[in-house]
C-alpha positions as YAML, in Angstrom:
chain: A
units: angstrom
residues:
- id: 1
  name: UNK
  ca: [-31.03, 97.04, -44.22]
- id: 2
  name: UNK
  ca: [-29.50, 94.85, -46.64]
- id: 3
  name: UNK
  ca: [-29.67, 95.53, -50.45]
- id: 4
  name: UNK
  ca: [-31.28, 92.86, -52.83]
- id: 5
  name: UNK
  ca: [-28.98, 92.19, -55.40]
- id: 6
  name: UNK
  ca: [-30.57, 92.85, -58.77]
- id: 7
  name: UNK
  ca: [-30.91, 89.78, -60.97]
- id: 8
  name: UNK
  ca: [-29.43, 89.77, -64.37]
- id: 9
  name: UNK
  ca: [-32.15, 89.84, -66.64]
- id: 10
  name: UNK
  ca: [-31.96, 87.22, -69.36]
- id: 11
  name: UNK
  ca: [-31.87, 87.79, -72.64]
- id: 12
  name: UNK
  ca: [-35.29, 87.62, -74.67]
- id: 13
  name: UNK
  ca: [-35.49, 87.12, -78.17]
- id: 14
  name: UNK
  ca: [-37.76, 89.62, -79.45]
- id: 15
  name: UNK
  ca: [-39.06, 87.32, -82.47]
- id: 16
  name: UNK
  ca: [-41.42, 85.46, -80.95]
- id: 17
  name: UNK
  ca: [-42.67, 81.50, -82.18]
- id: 18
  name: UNK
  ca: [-45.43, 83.07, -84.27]
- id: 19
  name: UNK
  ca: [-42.97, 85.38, -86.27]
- id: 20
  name: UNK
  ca: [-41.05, 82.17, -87.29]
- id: 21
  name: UNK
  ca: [-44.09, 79.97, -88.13]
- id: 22
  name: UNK
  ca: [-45.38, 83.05, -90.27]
- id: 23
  name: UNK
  ca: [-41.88, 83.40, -92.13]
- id: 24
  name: UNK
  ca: [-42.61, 82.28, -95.63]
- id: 25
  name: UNK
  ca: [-40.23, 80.31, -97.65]
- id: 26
  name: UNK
  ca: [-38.35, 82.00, -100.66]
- id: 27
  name: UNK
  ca: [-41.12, 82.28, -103.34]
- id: 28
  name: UNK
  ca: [-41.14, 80.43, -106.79]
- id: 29
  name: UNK
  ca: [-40.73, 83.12, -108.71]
- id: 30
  name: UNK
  ca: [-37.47, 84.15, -106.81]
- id: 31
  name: UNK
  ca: [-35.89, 80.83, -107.47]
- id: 32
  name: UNK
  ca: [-37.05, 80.58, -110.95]
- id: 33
  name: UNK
  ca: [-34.87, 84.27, -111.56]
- id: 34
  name: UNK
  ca: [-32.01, 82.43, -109.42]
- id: 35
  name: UNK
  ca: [-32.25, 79.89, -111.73]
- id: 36
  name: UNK
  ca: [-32.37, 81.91, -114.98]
- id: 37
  name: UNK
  ca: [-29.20, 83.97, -113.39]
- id: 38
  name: UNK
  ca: [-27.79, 81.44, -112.69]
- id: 39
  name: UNK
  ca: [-28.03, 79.60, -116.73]
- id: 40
  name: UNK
  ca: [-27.26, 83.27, -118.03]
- id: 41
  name: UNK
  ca: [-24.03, 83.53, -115.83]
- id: 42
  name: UNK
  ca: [-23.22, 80.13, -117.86]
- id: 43
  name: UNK
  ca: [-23.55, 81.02, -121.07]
- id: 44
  name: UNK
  ca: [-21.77, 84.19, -120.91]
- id: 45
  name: UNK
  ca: [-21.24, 85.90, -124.29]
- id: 46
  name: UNK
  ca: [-20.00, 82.50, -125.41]
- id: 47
  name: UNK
  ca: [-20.10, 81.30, -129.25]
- id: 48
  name: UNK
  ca: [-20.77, 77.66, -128.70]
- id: 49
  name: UNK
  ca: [-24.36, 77.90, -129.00]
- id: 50
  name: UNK
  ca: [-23.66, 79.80, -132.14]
- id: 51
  name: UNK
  ca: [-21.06, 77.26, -133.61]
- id: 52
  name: UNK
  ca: [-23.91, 73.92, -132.21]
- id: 53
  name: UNK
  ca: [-27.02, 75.57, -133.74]
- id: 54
  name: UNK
  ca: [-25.11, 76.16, -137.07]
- id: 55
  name: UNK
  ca: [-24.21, 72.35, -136.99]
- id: 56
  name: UNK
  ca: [-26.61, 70.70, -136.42]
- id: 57
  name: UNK
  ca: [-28.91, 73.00, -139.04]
- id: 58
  name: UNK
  ca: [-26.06, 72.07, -141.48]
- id: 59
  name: UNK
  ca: [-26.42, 68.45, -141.13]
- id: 60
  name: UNK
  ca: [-29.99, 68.72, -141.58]
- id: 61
  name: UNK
  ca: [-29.85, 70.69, -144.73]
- id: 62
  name: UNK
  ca: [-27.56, 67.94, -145.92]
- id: 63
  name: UNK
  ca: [-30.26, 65.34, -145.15]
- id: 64
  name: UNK
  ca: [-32.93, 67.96, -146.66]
- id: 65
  name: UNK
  ca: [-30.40, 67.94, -150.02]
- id: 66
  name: UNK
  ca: [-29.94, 64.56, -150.05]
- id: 67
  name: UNK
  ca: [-33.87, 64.01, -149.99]
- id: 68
  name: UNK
  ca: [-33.96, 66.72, -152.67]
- id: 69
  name: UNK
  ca: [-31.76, 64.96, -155.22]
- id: 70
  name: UNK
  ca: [-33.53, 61.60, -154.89]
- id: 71
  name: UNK
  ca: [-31.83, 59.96, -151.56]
- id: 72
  name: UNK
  ca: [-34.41, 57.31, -149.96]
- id: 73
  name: UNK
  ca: [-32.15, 56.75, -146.84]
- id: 74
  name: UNK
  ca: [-33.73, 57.38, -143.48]
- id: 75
  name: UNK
  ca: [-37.39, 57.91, -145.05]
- id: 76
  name: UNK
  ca: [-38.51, 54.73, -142.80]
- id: 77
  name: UNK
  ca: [-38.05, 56.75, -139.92]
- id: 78
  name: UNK
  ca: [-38.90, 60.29, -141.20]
- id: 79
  name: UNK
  ca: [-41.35, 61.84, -138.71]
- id: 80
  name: UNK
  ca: [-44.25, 61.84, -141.73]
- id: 81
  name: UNK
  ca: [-47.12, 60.09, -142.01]
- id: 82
  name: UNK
  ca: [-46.81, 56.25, -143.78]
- id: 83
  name: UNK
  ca: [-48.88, 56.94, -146.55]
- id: 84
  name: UNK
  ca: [-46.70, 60.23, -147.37]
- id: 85
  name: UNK
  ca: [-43.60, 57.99, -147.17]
- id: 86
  name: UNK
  ca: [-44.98, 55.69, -149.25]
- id: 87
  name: UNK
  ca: [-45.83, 58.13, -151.97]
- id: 88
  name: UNK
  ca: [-42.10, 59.56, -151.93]
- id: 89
  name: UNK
  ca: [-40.52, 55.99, -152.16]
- id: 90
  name: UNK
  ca: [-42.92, 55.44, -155.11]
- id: 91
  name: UNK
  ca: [-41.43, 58.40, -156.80]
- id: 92
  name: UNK
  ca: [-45.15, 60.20, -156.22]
- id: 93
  name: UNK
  ca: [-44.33, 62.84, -153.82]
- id: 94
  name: UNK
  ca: [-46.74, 65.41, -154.56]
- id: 95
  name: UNK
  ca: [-45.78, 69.05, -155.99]
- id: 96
  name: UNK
  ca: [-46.29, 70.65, -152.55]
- id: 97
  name: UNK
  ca: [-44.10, 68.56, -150.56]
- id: 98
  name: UNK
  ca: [-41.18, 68.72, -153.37]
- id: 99
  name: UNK
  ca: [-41.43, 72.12, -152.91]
- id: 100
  name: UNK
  ca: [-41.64, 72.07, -149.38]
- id: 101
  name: UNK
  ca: [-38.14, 69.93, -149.06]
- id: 102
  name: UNK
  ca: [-36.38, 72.65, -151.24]
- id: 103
  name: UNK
  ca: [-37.81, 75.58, -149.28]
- id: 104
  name: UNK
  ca: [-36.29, 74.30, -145.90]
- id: 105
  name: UNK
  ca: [-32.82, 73.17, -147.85]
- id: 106
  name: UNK
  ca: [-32.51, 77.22, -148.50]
- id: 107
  name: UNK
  ca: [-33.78, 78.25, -144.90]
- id: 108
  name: UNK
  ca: [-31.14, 75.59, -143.72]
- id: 109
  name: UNK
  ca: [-28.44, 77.55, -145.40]
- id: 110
  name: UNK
  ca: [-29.73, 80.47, -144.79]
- id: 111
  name: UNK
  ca: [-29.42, 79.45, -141.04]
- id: 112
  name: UNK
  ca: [-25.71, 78.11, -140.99]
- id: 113
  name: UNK
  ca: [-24.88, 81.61, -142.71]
- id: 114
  name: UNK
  ca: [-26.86, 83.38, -140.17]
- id: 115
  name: UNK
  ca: [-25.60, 81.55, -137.07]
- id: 116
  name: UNK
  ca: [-22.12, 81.72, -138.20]
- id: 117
  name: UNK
  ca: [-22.62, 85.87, -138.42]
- id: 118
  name: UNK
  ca: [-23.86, 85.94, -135.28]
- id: 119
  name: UNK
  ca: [-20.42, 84.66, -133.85]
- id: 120
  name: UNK
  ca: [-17.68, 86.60, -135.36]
- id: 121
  name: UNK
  ca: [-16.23, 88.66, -133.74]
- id: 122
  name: UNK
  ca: [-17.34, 92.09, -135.46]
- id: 123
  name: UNK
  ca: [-21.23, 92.42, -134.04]
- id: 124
  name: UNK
  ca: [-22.44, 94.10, -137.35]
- id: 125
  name: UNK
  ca: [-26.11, 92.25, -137.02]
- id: 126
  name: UNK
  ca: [-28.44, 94.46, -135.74]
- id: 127
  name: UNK
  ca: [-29.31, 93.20, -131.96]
- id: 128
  name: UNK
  ca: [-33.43, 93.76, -132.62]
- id: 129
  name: UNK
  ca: [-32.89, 91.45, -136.00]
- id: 130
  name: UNK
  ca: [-31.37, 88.46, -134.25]
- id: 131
  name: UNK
  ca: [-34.20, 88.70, -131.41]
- id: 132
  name: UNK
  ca: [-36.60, 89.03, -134.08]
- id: 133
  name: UNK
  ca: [-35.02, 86.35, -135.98]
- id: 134
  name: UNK
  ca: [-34.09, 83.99, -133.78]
- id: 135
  name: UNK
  ca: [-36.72, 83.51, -130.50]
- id: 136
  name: UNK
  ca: [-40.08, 82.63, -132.68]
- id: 137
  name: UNK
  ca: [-37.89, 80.33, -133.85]
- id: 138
  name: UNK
  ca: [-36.29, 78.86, -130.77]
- id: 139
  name: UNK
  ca: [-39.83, 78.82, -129.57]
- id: 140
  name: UNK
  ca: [-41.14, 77.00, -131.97]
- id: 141
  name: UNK
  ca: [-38.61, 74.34, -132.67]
- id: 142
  name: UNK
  ca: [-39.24, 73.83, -128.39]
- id: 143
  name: UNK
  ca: [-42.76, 73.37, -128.77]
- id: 144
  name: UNK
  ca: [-42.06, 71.26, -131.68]
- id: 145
  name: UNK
  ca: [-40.03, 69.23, -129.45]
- id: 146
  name: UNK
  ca: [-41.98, 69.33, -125.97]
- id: 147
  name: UNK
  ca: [-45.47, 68.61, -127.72]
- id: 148
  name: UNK
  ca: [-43.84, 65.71, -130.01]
- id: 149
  name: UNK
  ca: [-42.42, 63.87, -127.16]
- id: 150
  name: UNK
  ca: [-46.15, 64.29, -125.27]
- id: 151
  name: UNK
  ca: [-47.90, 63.12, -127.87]
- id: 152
  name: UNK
  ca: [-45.03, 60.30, -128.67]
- id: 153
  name: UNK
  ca: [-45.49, 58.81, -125.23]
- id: 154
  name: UNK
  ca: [-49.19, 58.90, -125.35]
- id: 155
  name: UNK
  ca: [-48.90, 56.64, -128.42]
- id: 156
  name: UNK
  ca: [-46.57, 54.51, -127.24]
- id: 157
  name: UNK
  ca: [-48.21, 53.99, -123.89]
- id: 158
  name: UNK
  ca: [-51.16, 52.96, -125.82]
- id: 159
  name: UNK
  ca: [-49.86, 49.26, -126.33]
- id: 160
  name: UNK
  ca: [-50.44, 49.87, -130.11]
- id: 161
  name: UNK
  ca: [-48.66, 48.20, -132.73]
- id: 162
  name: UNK
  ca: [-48.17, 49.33, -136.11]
- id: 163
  name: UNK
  ca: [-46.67, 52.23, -138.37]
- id: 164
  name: UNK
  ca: [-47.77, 55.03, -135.87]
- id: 165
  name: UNK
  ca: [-45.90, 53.51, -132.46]
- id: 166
  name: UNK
  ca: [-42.62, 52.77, -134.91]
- id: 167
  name: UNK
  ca: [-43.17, 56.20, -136.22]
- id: 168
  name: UNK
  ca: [-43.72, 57.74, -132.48]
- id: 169
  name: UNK
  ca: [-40.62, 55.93, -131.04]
- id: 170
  name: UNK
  ca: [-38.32, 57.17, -133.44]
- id: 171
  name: UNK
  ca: [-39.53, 60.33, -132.80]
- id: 172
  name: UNK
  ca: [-39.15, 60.30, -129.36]
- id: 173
  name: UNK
  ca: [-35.49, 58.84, -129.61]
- id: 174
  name: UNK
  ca: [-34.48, 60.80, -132.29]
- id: 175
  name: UNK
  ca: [-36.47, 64.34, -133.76]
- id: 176
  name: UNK
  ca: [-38.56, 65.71, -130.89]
- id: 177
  name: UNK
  ca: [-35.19, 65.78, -128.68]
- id: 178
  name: UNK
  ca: [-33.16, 66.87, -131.74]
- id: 179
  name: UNK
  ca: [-35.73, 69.86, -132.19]
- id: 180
  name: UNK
  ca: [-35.87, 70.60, -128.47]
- id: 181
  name: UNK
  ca: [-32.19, 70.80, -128.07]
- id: 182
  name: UNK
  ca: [-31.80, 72.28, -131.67]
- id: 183
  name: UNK
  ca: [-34.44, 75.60, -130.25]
- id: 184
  name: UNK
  ca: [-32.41, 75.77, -126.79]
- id: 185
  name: UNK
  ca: [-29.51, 76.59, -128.74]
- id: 186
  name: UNK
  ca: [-30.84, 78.93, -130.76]
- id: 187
  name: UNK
  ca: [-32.05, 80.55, -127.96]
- id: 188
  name: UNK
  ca: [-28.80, 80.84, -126.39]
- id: 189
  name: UNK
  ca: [-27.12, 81.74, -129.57]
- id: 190
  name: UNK
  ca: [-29.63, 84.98, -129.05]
- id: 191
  name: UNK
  ca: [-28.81, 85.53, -125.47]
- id: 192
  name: UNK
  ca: [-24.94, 85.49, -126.01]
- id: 193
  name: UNK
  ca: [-24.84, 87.59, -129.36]
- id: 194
  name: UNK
  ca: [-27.25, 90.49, -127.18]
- id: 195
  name: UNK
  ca: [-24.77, 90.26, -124.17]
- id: 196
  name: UNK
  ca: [-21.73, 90.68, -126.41]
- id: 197
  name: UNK
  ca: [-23.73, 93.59, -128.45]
- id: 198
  name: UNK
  ca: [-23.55, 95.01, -125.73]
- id: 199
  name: UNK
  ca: [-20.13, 94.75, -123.93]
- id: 200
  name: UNK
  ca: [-18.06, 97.90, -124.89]
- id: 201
  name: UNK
  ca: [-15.32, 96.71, -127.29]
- id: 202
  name: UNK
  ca: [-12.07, 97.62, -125.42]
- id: 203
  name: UNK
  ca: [-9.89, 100.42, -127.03]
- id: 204
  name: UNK
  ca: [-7.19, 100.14, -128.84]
- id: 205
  name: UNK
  ca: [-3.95, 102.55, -128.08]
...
């Protein structure tokens, strides 16, 4: 009698169709941490956002000074309301807001000095006082800017002419992204000064 030669079996794969339909993409949230990684690998323990936040709250305590002392430059696009503006060109800015525009010329020096501490080299800021510190006001500045530029392009989109669209476009030009990128950086300027509160300072022999 004569054998049968076996066959080679071939090979199967045991995942079958339904396996690779039900395979679910990557979920949202685990790209959204990529991404964050990915932005935190970036910054490092870099001083930039340090040195940027501290410069651009200098130059606006230098237009809140100049406004203090009587400058009228730039009013025509301040993000106020018309009548306000009016009232300060008139030399009839009330108490409040005189008080107002030197509060925020101190805070604006008060923020160089505190940006500029946060990037020398010797960490002696506490880390909880810069998180304190600094992320209500990152998040505000961002919602400052994020809200601003919605409610900018709803007024503009309205085909309205007149003090309020002028007063919208410059803000959408100009402040809302100066106060959005202003709060990144400030936020960033907290991320780096934690990171490098926290890298062990090497030894010196």
């Amino acid at each position: 009698m004569e054998r049968e030669t076996p066959q080679a079996v071939p090979n199967v794969d045991t995942h079958t169709q339904s396996d690779r339909v039900g395979a679910e993409p990557p979920s949202r949230a685990h790209a959204r941490s990529g991404t964050v990684a990915a932005i935190g690998a970036w910054l490092g323990t870099n001083t930039w956002p340090a040195y940027c936040a501290a410069a651009i709250t200098a130059a606006y305590g230098l237009l809140k000074a100049y406004w203090v002392f009587g400058g009228s430059a730039l009013w025509s696009i301040a993000p106020l309301p018309q009548e306000l503006i009016d009232k300060i060109r008139s030399g009839k800015a009330p108490t409040w807001f005189e008080i107002a525009d030197a509060v925020s010329l101190v805070l604006a020096v008060t923020g160089v000095m505190f940006a500029l501490a946060t990037a020398r080299p010797r960490r002696w800021l506490p880390v909880w006082l810069v998180r304190w510190s600094l992320w209500p006001l990152a998040t505000l500045m961002v919602l400052r800017g994020v809200l601003g530029m919605i409610g900018d392009v709803q007024q503009v989109a309205s085909g309205e002419s007149g003090p309020l669209t002028h007063q919208a476009l410059w803000d959408l030009t100009l402040w809302a992204p100066l106060f959005l990128i202003w709060g990144l950086l400030w936020a960033a300027a907290a991320v780096t000064y934690t990171r490098r509160a926290r890298t062990p300072r090497p030894r010196v022999t």
